[in-house]
N, C-alpha and C positions, 0 to 999 in steps of 0.2 A: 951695621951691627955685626963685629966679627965672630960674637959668640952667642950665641941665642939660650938661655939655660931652661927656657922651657917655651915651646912655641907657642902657646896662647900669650897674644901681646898685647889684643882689644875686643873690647865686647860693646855689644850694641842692642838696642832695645829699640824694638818698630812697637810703634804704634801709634793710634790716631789723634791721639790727645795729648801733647806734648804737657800744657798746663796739669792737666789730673798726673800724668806720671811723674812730673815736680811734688808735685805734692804729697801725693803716695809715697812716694821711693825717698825725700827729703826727710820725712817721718819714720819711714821702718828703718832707716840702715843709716841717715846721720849724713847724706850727702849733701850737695848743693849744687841741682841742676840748674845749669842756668837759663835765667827766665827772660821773660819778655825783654826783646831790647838790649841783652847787654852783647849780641856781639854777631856780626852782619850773615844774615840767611837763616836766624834762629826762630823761623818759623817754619824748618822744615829740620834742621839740625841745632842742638844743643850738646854743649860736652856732663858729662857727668862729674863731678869733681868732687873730691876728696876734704878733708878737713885739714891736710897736710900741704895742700897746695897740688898735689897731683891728680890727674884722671884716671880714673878705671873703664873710661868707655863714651860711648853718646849715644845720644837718643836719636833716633830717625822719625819724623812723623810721617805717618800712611797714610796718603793723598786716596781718595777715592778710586782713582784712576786703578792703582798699587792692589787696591784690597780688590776692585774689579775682574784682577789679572790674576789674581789667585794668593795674593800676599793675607798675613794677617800677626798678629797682634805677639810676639817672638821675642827671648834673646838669643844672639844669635855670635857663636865666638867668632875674635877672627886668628887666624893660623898663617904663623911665619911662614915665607917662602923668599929665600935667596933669591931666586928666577921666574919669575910669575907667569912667566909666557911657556918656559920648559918644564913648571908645576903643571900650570892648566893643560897643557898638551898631553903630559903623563897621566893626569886623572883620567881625563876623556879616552884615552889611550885602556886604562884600568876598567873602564865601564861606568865610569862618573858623571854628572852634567853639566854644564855651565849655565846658571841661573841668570846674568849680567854681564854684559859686557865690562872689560878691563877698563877703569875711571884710572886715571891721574890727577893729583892732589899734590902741594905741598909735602906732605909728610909721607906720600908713597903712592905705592897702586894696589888696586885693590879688584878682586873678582867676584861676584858668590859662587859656589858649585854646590854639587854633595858626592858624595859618595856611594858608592855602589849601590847600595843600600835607601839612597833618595833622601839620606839623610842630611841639611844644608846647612851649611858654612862659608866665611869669606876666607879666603887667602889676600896674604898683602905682604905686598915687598916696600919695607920702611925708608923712608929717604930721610937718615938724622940731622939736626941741624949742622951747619957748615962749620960751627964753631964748637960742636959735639959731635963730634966722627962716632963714637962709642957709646953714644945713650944707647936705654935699653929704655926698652918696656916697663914700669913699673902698673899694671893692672893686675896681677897676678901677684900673690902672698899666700904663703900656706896658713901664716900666722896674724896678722893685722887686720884689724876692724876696716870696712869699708871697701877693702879688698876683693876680687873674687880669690875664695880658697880652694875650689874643688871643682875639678870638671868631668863630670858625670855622661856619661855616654848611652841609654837604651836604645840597639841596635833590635832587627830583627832579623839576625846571621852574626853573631857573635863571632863564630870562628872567622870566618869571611871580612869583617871589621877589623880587626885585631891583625891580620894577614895587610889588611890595606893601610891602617895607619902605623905600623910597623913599616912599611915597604915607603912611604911618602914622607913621612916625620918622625925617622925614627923612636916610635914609642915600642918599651920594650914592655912584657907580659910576663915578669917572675914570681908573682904572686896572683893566691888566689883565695877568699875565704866564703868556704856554703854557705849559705842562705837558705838550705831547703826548698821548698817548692819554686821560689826565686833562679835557682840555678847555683854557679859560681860569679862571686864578686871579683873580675881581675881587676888588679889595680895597674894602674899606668904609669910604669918606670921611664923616666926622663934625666939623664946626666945622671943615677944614682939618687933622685926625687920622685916620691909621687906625688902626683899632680893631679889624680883621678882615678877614674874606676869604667869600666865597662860592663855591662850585664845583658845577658835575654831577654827580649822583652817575651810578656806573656801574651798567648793569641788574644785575649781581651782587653790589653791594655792601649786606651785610648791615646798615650800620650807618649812617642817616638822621638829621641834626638836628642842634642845634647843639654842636660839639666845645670847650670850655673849653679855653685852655693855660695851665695856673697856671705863673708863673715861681718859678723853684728859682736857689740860689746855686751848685749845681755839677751838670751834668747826672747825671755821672757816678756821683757819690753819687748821687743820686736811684734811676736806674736797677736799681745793687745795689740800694738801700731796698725796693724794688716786688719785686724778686722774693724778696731776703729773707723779706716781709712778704705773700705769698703771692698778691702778683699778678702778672698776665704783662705783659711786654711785646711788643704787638705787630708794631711798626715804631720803629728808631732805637735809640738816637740818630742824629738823622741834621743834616747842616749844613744851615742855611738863609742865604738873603741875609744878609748883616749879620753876623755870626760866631757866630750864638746856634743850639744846636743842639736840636734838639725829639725828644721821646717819645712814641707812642699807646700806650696801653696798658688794660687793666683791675684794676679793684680785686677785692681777694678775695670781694667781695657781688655781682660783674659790671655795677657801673657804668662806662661807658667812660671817661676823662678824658684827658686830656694835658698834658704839662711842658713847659715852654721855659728855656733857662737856657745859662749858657757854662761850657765846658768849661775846670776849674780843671789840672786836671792834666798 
């Protein structure tokens, strides 16, 4: 990949119940994780796939062993790295951890770490196909249903954050809009794109790292899907800038997630 136009390239959802988060996540956003049987070790992995024909990501399931060891129920982005081995060295180098050792795959390698902050992500160096030197990523879309559109960061050292992924992946910090009590919303300039947003987290808030908003065709639908489908919503829908209105909430396994989407109704 000679050009990376924004480094989040894949995303991944742990959790223990591969079947229930087909089903769940099939229902709120329009995907089609794939199920039982259609494609060899997919009772520990599954890809998430699109109506387009493309992935936005896969599912991991969480062996006992996993949740034993301190793992639990997450999505979790993963972050372009040219050099995975002189990444990992410069985070750890930065004050970062390495959660896993480096896998090789087909399609690349991959680490988890986190960041100063303890907050955890994979890095991965993509290996394109032989016959496609230049793929890119297509999991990431500001604008397209089923997509993720937005990646949302609650640190707790903001400035400190922003100083490190500025310094690892080049994200630039040109804007910023109050929130009031919330603090300031900076947004995350990438090649002249934002991609996201970073904030403080508050000393009571339970829920640190990075927040996914997968875009949906209608919030609204969506909304009912989730509690249909036995998860809660926590906050919203609620409007944002631009007319698109957003969801936090959790899945029936308690991974946290988020929707963005416009209201059809």
């Amino acid at each position: 990949m000679a050009h990376v136009p924004c480094s989040f390239i894949w995303y991944e959802l742990m959790t223990p119940d591969l079947d229930a988060a087909k089903a769940f996540y099939d229902a709120v956003v329009g995907w089609r994780i794939d199920g039982p049987g259609e494609q060899p070790g997919d009772d520990f992995y599954r890809m998430i796939m699109r109506a387009d024909g493309g992935a936005t990501g896969g599912a991991l399931r969480l062996s006992p062993e996993m949740i034993a060891e301190g793992a639990h129920p997450a999505w979790v982005p993963y972050l372009h790295a040219a050099d995975i081995d002189a990444k990992i060295a410069a985070i750890l180098a930065d004050g970062g951890r390495q959660l896993s050792e480096r896998m090789d795959i087909a399609e690349g390698s991959f680490a988890m770490v986190t960041d100063p902050q303890g907050i955890p992500f994979y890095l991965m160096q993509p290996s394109p196909p032989e016959d496609r030197p230049d793929a890119g990523s297509t999991s990431y879309d500001r604008t397209m249903p089923q997509h993720v559109s937005w990646n949302e960061l609650v640190t707790p050292d903001l400035g400190a954050a922003k100083d490190f992924y500025a310094r690892h992946f080049g994200f630039e910090f040109n804007r910023s809009m109050p929130m009031g009590e919330l603090g300031d919303y900076c947004f995350i300039d990438q090649n002249g794109v934002d991609i996201g947003a970073a904030l403080q987290a508050l000393p009571d808030w339970p829920r640190k790292g990075w927040t996914l908003y997968i875009r949906v065709a209608d919030i609204d639908h969506a909304a009912a899907a989730v509690t249909a489908g036995g998860g809660q919503v926590l906050r919203g829908p609620n409007e944002v800038p631009g007319g698109d209105w957003t969801l936090i909430g959790t899945d029936p396994l308690g991974a946290g997630f988020a929707l963005v989407g416009a209201r059809e109704g």
